[in-house]
Kinemage of the C-alpha trace (Angstrom):
@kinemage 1
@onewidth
@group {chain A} dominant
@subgroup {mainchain}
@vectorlist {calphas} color= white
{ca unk a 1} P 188.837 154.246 21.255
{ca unk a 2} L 186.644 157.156 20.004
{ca unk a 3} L 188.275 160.745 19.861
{ca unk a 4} L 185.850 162.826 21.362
{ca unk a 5} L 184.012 165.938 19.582
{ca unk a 6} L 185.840 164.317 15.999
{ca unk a 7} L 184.081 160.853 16.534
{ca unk a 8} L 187.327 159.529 14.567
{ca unk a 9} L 189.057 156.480 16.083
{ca unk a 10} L 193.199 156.352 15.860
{ca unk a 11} L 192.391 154.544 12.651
{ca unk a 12} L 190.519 157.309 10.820
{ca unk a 13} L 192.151 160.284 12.333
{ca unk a 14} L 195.419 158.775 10.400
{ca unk a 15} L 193.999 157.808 7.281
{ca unk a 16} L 193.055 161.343 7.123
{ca unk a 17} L 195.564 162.312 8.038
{ca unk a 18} L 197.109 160.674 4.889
{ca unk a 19} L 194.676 162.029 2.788
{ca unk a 20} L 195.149 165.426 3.623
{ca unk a 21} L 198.754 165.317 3.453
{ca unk a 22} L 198.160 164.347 -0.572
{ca unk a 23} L 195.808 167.248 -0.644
{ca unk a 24} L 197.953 169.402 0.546
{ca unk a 25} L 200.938 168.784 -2.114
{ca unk a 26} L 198.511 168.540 -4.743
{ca unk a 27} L 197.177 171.753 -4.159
{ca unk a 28} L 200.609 172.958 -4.068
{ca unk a 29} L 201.762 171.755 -7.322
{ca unk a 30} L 198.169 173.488 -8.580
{ca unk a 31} L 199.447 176.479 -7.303
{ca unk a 32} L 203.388 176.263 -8.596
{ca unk a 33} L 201.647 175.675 -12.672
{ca unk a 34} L 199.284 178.202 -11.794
{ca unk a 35} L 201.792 180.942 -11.394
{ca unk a 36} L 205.373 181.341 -10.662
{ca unk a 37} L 207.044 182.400 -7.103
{ca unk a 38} L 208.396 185.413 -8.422
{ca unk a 39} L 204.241 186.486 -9.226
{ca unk a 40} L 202.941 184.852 -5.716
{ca unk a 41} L 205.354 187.301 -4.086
{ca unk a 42} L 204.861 190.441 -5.891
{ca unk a 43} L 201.258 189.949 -7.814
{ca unk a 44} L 199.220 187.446 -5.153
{ca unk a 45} L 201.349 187.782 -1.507
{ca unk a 46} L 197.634 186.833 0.266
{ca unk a 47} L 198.332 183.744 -1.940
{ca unk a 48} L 202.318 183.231 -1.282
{ca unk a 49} L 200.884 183.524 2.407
{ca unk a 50} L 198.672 180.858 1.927
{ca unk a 51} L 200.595 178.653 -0.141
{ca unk a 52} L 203.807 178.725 2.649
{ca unk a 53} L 201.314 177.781 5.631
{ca unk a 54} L 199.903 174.613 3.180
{ca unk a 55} L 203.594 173.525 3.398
{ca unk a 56} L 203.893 174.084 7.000
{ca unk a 57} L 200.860 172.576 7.324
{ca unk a 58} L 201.753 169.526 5.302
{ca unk a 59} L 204.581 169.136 7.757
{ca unk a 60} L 202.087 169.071 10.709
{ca unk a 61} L 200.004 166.629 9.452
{ca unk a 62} L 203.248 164.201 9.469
{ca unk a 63} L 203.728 164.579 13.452
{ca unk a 64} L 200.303 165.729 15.232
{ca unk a 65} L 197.945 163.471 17.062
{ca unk a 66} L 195.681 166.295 17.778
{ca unk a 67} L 192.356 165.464 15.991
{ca unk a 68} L 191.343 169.480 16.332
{ca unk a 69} L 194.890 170.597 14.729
{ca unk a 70} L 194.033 168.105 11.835
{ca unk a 71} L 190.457 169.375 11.421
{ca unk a 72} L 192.102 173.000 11.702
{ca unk a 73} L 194.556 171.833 8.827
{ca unk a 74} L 191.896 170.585 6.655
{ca unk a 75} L 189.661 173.434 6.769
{ca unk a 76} L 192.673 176.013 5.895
{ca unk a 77} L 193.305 173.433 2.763
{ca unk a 78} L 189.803 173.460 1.647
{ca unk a 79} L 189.707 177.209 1.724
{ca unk a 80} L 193.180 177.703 -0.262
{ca unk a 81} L 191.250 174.692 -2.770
{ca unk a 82} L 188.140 177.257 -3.091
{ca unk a 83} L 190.842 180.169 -4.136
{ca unk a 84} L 192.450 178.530 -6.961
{ca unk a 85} L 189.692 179.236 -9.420
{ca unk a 86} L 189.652 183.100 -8.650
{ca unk a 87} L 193.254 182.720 -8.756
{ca unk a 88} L 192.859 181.499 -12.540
{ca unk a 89} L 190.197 184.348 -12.945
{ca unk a 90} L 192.651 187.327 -11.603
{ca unk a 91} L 195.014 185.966 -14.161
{ca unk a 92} L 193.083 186.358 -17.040
């Protein structure tokens, strides 16, 4: 069975599913050596923000069957993936 608008059958929605629940912690772990909690709360909160909706989000990918929540979930990981590198610029 085809999800419509996706085009991802059961068996694609949950490899990717998979796939960007690894994203998501690895991205995480990116951000934890990047800079400490104490500096994502008081230097970067836009990225604190960020980095505690990945975890939420991490969580979600673990119970939804909603192909639009997972496409949601990727985009919002993709964008915290294209702020890491200006994070490494503000630090310097």
């Amino acid at each position: 069975m085809e999800l419509k608008f996706t085009g991802y059958d059961r068996w694609d929605l949950s490899v990717r599913k998979e796939v960007l629940y690894e994203f998501a912690w690895s991205l995480q772990s990116a951000i934890e050596r990047a800079c400490s909690e104490q500096e994502r709360e008081t230097k970067y909160p836009f990225l604190n923000a960020l980095y505690e909706r990945s975890i939420k989000d991490a969580g979600r990918l673990l119970v939804t069957d909603d192909p639009i929540e997972v496409l949601n979930i990727e985009g919002r990981l993709d964008h915290l993936q294209t702020m890491l590198p200006l994070l490494k610029d503000l630090k310097r």
